[in-house]
VOMIDREN-215803 format. One line per field, with one value per residue (C-alpha): x, y, z; residue in three letters; residue number from 1. Coordinates in steps of 0.02 Angstrom, whole numbers, plus 50000, padded with zeros to 5 digits. Layout:
// VOMIDREN-215803
x = (X_...)
y = (Y_...)
z = (Z_...)
mise = (ala_...)
keke = (NUM_...)
This chain:
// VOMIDREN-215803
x = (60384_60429_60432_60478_60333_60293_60280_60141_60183_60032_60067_59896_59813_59928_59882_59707_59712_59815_59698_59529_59611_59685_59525_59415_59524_59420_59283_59149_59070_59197_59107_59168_59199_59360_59406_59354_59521_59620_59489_59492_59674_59700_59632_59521_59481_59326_59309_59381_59295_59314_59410_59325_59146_59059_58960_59036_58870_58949_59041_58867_58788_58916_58874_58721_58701_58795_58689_58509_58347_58352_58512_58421_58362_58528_58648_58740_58811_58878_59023_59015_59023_58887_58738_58828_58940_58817_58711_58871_58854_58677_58582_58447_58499_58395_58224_58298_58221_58309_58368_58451_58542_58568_58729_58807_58769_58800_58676_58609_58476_58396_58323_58198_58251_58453_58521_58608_58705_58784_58890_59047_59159_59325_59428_59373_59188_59277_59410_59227_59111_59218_59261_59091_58996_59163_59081_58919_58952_59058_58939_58772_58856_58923_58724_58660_58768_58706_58528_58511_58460_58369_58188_58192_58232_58090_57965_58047_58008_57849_57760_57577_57535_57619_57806_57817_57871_58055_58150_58343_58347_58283_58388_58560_58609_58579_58701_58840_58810_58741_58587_58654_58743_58582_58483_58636_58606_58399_58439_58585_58424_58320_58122_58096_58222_58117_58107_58301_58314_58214_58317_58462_58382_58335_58505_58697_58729_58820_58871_58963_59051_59099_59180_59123_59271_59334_59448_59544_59468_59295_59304_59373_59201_59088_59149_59140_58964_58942_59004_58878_58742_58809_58878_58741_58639_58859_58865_58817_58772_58843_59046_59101_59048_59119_59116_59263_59197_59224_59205_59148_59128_58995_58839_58663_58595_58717_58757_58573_58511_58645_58601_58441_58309_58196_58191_58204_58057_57934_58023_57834_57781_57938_57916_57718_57779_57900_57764_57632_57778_57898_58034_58205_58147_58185_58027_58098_58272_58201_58078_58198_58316_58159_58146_58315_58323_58479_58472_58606_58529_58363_58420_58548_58392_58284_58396_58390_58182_58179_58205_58060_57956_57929_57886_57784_57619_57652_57501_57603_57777_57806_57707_57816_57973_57942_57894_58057_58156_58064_58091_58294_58299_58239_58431_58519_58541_58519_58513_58539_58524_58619_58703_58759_58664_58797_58732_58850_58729_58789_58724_58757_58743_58773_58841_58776_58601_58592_58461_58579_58393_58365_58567_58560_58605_58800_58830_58802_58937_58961_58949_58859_58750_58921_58905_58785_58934_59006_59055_59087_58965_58982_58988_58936_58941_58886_59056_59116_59177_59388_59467_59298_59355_59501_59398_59261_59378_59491_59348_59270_59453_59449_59274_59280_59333_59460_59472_59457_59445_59430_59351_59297_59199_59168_59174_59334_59382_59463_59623_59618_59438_59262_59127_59032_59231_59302_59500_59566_59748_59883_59986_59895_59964_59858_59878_59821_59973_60077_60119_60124_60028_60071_59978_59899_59739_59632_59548_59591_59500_59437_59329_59249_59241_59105_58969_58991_58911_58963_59100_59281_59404_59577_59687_59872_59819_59890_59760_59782_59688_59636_59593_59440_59351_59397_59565_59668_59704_59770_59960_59919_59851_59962_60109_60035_59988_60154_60190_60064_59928_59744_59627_59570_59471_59445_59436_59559_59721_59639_59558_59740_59791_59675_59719_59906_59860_59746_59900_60059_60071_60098_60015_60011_60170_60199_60275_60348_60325_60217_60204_60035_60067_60196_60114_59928_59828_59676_59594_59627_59522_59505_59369_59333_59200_59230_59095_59199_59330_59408_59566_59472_59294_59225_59112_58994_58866_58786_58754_58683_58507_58506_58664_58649_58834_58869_58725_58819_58969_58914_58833_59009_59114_58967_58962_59154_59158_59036_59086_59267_59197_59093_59256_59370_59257_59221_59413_59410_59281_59344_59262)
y = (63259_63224_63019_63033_62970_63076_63053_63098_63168_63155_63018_63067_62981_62825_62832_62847_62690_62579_62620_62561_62408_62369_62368_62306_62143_62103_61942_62064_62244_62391_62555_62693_62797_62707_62807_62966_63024_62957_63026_63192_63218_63168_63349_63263_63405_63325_63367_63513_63549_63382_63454_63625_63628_63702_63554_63554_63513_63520_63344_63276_63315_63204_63085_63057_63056_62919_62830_62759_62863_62737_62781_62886_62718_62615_62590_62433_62409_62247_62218_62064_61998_61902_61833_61686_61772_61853_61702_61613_61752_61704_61850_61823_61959_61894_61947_62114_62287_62350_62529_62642_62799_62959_62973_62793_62648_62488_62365_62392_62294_62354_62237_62370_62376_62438_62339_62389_62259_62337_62196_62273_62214_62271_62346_62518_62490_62485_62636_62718_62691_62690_62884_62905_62842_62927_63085_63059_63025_63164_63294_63243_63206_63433_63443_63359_63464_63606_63568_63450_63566_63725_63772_63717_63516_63543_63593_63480_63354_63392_63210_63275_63349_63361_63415_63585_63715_63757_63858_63886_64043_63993_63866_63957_64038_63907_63804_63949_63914_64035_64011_63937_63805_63767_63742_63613_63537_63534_63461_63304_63254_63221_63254_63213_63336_63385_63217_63210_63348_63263_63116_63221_63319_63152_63062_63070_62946_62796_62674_62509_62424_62231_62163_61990_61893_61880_61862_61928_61771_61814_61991_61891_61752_61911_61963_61826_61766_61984_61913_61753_61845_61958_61828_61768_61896_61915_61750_61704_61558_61605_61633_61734_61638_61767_61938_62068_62213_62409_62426_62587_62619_62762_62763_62682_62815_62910_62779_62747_62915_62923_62773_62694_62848_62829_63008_63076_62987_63060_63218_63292_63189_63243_63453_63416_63336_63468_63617_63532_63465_63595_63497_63567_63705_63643_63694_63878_63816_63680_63799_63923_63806_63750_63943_63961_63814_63761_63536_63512_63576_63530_63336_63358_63419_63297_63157_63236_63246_63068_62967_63101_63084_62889_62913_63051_62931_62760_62668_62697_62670_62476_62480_62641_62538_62376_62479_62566_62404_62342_62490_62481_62294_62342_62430_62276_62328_62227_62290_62186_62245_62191_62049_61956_62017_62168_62346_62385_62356_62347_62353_62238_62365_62282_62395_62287_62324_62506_62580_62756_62850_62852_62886_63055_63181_63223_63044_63081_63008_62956_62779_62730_62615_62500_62449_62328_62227_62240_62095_62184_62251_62382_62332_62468_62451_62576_62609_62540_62609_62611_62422_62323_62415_62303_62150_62188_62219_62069_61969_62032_62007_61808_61819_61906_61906_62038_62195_62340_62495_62551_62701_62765_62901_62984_63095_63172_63311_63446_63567_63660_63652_63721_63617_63547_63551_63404_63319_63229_63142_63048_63023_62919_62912_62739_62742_62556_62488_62653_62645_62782_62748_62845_62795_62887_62959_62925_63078_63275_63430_63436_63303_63356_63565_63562_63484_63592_63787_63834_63700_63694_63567_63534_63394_63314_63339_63198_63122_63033_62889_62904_62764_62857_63016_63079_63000_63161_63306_63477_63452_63274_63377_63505_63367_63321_63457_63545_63389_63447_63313_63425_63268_63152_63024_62820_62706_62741_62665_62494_62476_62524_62404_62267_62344_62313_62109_62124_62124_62064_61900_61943_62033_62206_62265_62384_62557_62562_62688_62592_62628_62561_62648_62534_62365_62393_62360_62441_62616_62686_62850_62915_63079_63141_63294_63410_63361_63430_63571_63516_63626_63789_63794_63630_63660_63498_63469_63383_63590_63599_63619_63576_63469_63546_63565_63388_63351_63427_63378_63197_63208_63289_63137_62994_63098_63073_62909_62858_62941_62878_62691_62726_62802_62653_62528_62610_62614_62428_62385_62473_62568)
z = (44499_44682_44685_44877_44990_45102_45281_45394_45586_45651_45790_45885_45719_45722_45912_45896_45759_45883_46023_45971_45871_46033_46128_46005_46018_46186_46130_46231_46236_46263_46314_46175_46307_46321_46118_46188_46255_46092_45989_46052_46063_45871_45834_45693_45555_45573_45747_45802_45951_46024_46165_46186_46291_46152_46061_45883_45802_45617_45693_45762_45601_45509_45607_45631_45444_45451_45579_45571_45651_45793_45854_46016_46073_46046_46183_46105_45943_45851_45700_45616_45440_45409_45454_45530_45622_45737_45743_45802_45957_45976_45889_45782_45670_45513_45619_45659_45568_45408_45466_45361_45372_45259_45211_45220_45138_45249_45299_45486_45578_45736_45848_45905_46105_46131_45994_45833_45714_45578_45433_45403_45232_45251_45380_45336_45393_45583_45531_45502_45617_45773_45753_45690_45863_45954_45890_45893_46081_46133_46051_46106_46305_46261_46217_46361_46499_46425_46421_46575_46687_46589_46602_46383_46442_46584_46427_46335_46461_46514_46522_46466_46295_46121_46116_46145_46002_45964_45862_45819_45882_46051_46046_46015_46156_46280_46188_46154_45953_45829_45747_45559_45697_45784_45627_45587_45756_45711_45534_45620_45717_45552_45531_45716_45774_45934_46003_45985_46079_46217_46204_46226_46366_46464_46494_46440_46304_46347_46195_46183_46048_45999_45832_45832_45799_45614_45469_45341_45231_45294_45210_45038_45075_45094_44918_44838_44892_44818_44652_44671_44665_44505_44408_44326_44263_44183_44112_43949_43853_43704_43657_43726_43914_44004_43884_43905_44032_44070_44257_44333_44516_44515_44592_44547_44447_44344_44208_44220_44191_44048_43954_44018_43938_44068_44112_43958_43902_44036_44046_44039_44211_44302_44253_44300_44458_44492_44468_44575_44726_44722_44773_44845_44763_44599_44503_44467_44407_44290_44207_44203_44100_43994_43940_43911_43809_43916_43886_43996_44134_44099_44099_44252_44348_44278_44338_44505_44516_44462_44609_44694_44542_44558_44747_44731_44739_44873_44802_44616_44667_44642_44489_44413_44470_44378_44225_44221_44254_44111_44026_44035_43994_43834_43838_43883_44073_44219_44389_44534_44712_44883_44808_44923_45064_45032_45023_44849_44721_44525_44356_44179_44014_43875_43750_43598_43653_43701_43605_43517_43543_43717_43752_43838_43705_43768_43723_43537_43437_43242_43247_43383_43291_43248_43440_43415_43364_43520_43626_43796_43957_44064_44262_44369_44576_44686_44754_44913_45072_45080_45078_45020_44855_44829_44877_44764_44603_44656_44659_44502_44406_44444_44389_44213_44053_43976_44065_43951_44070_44248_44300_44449_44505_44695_44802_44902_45013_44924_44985_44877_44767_44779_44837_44677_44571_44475_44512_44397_44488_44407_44576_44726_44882_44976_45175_45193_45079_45089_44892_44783_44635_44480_44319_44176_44182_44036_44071_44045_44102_43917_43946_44098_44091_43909_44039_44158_44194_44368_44441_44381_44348_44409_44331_44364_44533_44678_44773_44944_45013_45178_45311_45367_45370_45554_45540_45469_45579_45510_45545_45447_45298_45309_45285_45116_45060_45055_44955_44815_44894_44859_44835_44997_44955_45021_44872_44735_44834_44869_44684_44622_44724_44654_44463_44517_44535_44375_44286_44389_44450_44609_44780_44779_44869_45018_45040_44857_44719_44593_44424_44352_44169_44117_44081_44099_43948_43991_44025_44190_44230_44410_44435_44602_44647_44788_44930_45072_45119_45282_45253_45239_45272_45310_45204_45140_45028_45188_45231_45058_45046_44857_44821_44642_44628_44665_44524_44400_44448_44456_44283_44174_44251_44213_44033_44014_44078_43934_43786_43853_43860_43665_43589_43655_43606_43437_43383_43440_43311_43184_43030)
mise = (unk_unk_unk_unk_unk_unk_unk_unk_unk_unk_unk_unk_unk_unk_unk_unk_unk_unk_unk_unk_unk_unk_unk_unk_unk_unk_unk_unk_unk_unk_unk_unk_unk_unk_unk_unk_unk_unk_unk_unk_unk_unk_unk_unk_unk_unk_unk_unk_unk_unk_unk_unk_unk_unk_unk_unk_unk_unk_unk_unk_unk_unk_unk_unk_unk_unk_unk_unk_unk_unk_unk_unk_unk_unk_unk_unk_unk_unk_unk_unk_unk_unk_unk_unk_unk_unk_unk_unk_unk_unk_unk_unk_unk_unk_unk_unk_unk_unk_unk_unk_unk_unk_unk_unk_unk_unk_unk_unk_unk_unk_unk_unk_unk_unk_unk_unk_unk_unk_unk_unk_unk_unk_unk_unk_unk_unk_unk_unk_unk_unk_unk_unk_unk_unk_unk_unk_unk_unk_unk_unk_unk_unk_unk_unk_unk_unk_unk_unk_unk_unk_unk_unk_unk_unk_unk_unk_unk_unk_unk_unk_unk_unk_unk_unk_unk_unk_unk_unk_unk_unk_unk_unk_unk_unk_unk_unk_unk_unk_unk_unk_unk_unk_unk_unk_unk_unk_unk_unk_unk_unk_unk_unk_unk_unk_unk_unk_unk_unk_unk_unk_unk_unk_unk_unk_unk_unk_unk_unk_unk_unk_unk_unk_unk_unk_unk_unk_unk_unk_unk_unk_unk_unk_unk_unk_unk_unk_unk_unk_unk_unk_unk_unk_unk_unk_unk_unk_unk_unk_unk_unk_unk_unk_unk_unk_unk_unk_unk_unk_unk_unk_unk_unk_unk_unk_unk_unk_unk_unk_unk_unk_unk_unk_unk_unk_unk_unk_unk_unk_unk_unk_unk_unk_unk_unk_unk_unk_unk_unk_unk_unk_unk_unk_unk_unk_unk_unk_unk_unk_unk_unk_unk_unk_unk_unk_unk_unk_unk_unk_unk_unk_unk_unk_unk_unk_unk_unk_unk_unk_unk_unk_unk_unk_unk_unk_unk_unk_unk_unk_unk_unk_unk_unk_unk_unk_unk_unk_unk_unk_unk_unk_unk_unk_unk_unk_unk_unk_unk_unk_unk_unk_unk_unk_unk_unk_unk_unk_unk_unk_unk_unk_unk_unk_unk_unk_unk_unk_unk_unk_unk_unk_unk_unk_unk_unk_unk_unk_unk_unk_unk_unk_unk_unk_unk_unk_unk_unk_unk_unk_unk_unk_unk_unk_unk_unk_unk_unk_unk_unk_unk_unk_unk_unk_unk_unk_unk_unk_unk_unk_unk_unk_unk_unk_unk_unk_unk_unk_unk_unk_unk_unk_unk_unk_unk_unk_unk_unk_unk_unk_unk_unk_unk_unk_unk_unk_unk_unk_unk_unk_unk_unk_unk_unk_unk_unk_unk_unk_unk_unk_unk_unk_unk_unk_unk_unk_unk_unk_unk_unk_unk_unk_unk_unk_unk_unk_unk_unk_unk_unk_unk_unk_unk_unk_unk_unk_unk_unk_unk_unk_unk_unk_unk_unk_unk_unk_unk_unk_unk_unk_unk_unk_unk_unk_unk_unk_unk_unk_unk_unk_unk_unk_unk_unk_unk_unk_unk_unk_unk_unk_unk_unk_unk_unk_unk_unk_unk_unk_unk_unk_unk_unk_unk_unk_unk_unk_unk_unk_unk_unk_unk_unk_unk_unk_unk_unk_unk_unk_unk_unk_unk_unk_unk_unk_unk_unk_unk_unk_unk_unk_unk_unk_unk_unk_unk_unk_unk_unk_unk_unk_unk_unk_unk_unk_unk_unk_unk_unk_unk_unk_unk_unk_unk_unk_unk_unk_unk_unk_unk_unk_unk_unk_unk_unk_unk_unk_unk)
keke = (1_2_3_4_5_6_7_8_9_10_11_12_13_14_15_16_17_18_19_20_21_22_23_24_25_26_27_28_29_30_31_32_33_34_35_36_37_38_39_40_41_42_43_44_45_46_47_48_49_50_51_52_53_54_55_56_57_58_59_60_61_62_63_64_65_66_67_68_69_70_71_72_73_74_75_76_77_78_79_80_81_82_83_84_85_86_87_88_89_90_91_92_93_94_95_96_97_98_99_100_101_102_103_104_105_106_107_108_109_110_111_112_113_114_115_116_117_118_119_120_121_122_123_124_125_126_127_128_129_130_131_132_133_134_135_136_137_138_139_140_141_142_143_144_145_146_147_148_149_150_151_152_153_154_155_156_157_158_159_160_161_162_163_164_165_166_167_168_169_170_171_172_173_174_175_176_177_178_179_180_181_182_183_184_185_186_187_188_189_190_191_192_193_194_195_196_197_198_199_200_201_202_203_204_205_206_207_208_209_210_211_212_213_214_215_216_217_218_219_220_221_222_223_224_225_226_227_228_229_230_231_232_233_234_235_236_237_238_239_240_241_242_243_244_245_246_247_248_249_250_251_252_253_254_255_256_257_258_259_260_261_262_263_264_265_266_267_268_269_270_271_272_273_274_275_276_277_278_279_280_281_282_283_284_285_286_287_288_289_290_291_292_293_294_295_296_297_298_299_300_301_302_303_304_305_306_307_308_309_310_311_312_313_314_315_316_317_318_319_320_321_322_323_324_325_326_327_328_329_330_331_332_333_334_335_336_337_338_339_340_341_342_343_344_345_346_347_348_349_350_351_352_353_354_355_356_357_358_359_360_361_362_363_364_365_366_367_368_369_370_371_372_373_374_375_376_377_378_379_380_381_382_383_384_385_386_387_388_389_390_391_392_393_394_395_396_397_398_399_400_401_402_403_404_405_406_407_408_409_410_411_412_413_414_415_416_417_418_419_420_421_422_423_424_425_426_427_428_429_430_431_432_433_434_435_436_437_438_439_440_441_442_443_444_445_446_447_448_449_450_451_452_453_454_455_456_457_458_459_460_461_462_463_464_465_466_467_468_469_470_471_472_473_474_475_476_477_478_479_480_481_482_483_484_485_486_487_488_489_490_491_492_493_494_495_496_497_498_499_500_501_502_503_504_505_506_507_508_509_510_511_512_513_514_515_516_517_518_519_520_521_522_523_524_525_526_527_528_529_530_531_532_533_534_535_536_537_538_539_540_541_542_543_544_545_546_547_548_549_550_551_552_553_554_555_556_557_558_559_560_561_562_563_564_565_566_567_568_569_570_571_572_573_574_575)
C-alpha cells in the first residue's frame, strides 16, 4: 500500500479557499461578485462552464437544490451560529419563515422581503454555501444576458394575464443548450419554473454575503446544546445511567424502515396508495415485484412510497404521524427532531426492546430473541455536513457510555463507480486535518452485494474527504486518483478524526499517517453509495427521475449495518 500522502496541485482551489475566507473577514456585507473571478478560475468539476458564455445549467441545478424556493426574491444573505448571534446584529431571526430547500439540510429563515439567514455548524456550512451562491450567481447572470432582450422575456414579461406557455424546446436554442439541458434548467427552478424564468428575465442577480462574527467554541456550544436536547430521551434511570451505544450516521428513515415495521405492517395501504397516485411511476415496478414474488424489492420500494403514503391525505397526515411514532415506541425507538435548534435529527433504538417480528425480513438471524438482554442503544443522526461531523461525535463521546461501533453511511462522488454502486474504503485521505486514516473496515463486499439486484460493490477502495462540493477541479482529482483515491465524500475524515480522540488521550493530529486499527476497541464500518460521477459523466441522482438506485443502494448498507450491529451484540451476550 502506498502510505505516502499525496499532494494536490491544484493552487486555483487553495486560491479560491483563501479568497472568500479573506473577504468574509469584513464585520459587513461583501457582494459575491467579489468570488466570481476565484471561483471561476478554480475550474470546479462542478462548474465547468464557469468561464465559457454558455450557462452551465447542470451547475445552477446543483444549486438551487441546495437553496430555498425564495431564493428569486433574496438579494442578502446572513451566516451565523445561532439565534443569538444574529440577534446580537439586530435581526429578529426567531420571527423569520422556516424555508427549506431540496437537496440540503440546514436551517434557513427568510424574512419574507431580501433577507435570507441561514445557521451554519461548522466550517464546512461556509466551504458550502459560498461556491454554492458563486454558482448560482454566475449561471442565472449567463441566463439573463441571453434572455434580456428576446421577444420570450417580452412574453414572459407581459404585465397583464397568466404567464404565458413554455416549453424546453422553445426554450433551447435561445440559450445555446439542448433540450435534456433545458429541461435541467426547467427542473433547478422547481414547480414554479416559469416564474423563475421571469425573475431571471427581469434583472441580473446581484447577491451579498456576511458571516456574523464567530468562534471555533461557538461551533463546539452549537453541539453541545445538539446533545442537550438528545440526552435525555439517552439517559436512564436504571444501571446502566448511561447504556453502551452503536452509533450510525445514516439518514432518518433507513434504520427506521429496517427495524421500526411500520411499513411492513400497512404494506396493503401503501400498494393501494401507489395504484390510485401513481407516484414516480412506481405503481408498475411494485406490482411487478408483487408478481414476481421478489421481497426485497417489494420492501425497498415500499420504504420509498412511505414518506408519500402518509402525505397523500393533509387533513390525515398529523394523525398518521403520531400513530406511527406510537407505533415504533412500541420498538423501543425514540425519535427526536432539530435538537438543538440544529437541522441533524437522531434516533434512540433500544436493542432490548425491538420487537424480532416487525424486523424487516433480511435482518433474520438465530437468536434474535436473546437481545432482549441487551444493555446497549443504537444512536442514529441524520448525518451532518463535513466538520459538524467531528463536533457531533466529539460531543456525543463525552456524553455516552461505552462505544461499541461506528458506522456510517452516505453518499460520495465516485471515479470510478456507477451511480446507485456501493464503496467500501479502508484508506481515508481528510483535507481539513490532512491525515491519512487507515483502519479496518468491518465491512466486505459480502455483506453488501446479497441485497442488491442491479448496483455493484467495490471494497479496499481509498476514499478522500473533501472540503466542499465545488472545491475539486479535474487536475485536483486527477492527482488522487493516480494515487488509487476513487471515493469523494465530506464526513468520514472529521468523524475519524473524532474516533481518533474516542480512544487517545490526545487531539487529533495533523498531516500524519494515522493508524486507527491498532488500539480501537470498537467496530469501525464506513459505506458510501455512488450519487455523483464528476470524473466522467457528471452524472447525479439529482438528474434521476426515480432515485431507485440510490434506494437500493441505501437499503443493502442500512441491511449490513444491522445484521453487523445484531451479530456483534449477539457474540457479546453469549449462548
Amino acid at each position: 500500500m502506498d502510505r505516502q500522502r499525496p499532494r494536490t496541485t491544484s493552487d486555483e482551489i487553495d486560491l479560491y479557499i483563501r479568497t472568500y475566507y479573506s473577504l468574509l473577514r469584513s464585520s459587513g456585507e461583501v457582494r459575491v461578485r467579489a468570488f466570481e473571478e476565484a471561483h471561476s478560475f478554480s475550474d470546479s468539476s462542478l462548474h465547468a462552464g464557469a468561464l465559457s458564455g454558455t450557462p452551465d445549467v447542470a451547475a445552477f441545478a446543483y444549486s438551487a437544490a441546495r437553496l430555498p424556493a425564495c431564493m428569486p426574491q433574496v438579494r442578502r444573505i446572513v451566516l451565523g451560529q445561532s439565534h443569538e448571534s444574529f440577534e446580537a446584529a439586530g435581526l429578529e431571526i426567531r420571527t423569520w419563515e422556516r424555508v427549506q430547500t431540496r437537496g440540503r439540510r440546514r436551517p434557513l429563515r427568510f424574512n419574507g422581503g431580501d433577507l435570507l439567514g441561514a445557521f451554519i455548524s461548522s466550517t464546512s456550512d461556509i466551504d458550502d454555501i459560498v461556491p454554492i451562491v458563486t454558482a448560482y450567481q454566475i449561471v442565472w447572470n449567463q441566463l439573463h444576458v441571453l434572455l434580456a432582450d428576446t421577444e420570450l422575456a417580452r412574453r414572459l414579461l407581459a404585465s397583464d394575464g397568466p404567464p404565458p406557455t413554455l416549453d424546453a424546446a422553445e426554450l433551447a436554442p435561445i440559450l445555446g443548450i439542448d433540450v435534456d439541458a433545458a429541461r435541467t434548467l426547467c427542473a433547478a427552478l422547481d414547480r414554479d419554473w416559469i416564474r423563475g424564468l421571469q425573475a431571471i428575465c427581469a434583472r441580473p442577480c446581484d447577491l451579498s454575503l456576511r458571516v456574523l462574527s464567530g468562534s471555533y467554541s461557538q461551533y463546539q456550544r452549537a453541539s453541545q446544546r445538539w446533545w442537550s436536547d438528545i440526552e435525555p430521551a439517552y439517559l436512564r434511570e436504571t444501571a446502566p445511567r448511561r447504556p453502551p451505544i452503536y452509533f450510525v450516521s445514516s439518514n432518518t428513515h433507513s434504520l427506521l424502515n429496517m427495524l421500526g415495521g411500520y411499513a411492513k405492517a400497512n404494506r396493503d395501504g401503501i400498494i393501494a396508495f401507489a395504484q390510485r397516485r401513481d407516484p414516480e411511476g412506481l405503481a408498475a415496478p411494485l406490482l411487478a415485484a408483487i408478481a414476481s414474488g421478489r421481497e426485497p424489492a417489494i420492501c425497498n420500494l415500499s420504504y420509498y412510497l412511505l414518506r408519500a403514503f402518509l402525505h397523500d391525505d393533509p387533513a390525515q397526515t398529523q394523525a398518521r404521524l403520531a400513530e406511527i411514532q406510537a407505533y415504533e415506541a412500541e420498538s423501543g425507538i425514540r425519535s427526536i427532531d432539530v435538537p438543538g435548534k440544529i437541522d441533524v435529527n437522531a434516533q434512540i433504538f433500544a436493542l432490548s426492546r425491538l420487537i424480532p417480528e416487525r424486523l424487516d425480513p433480511r435482518l433474520q438471524m438465530p437468536g434474535l430473541e436473546r437481545l432482549r438482554a441487551s444493555d446497549a442503544v443504537i444512536i442514529n443522526i441524520d448525518y451532518p455536513l463535513g466538520m459538524a461531523a467531528y463536533h457531533h461525535l466529539s460531543r456525543i463521546g463525552q456524553g455516552c457510555g461505552e462505544v461499541r461501533g461506528l458506522y456510517i453511511m452516505g453518499k460520495a462522488a465516485s471515479l470510478n463507480a456507477r451511480v446507485g454502486d456501493v464503496m467500501i474504503s479502508t484508506v481515508v485521505q481528510d483535507e481539513h486535518s490532512r491525515n491519512t486514516y487507515l483502519f479496518r473496515n468491518c465491512f466486505a463486499a459480502a455483506d453488501i452485494q446479497p441485497h442488491l439486484e442491479v448496483a455493484s460493490v467495490f471494497d479496499q477502495q481509498k476514499a478522500l474527504t473533501v472540503r466542499g462540493a465545488f472545491l475539486q477541479n479535474r487536475e485536483y482529482m486527477s492527482v488522487f486518483y493516480r494515487e488509487g483515491y476513487t471515493v469523494l465524500e465530506m464526513e468520514a475524515g472529521p468523524y475519524l478524526s473524532a474516533a481518533y480522540e474516542l480512544v487517545n488521550p490526545q487531539r487529533y493530529p495533523n498531516d500524519e499517517i494515522v493508524h486507527l486499527s491498532v488500539n480501537t476497541p470498537f467496530d469501525i464500518g464506513i459505506l458510501h453509495y455512488a450519487s455523483d460521477t464528476p470524473y466522467s459523466r457528471r452524472q447525479s441522482l439529482l438528474s434521476k427521475s426515480l432515485s431507485f438506485f440510490g434506494v437500493e443502494a441505501t437499503s443493502a448498507c442500512a441491511i449490513a449495518i444491522c445484521r453487523q450491529i445484531f451479530t456483534r451484540e449477539l457474540a457479546r451476550l453469549g449462548p
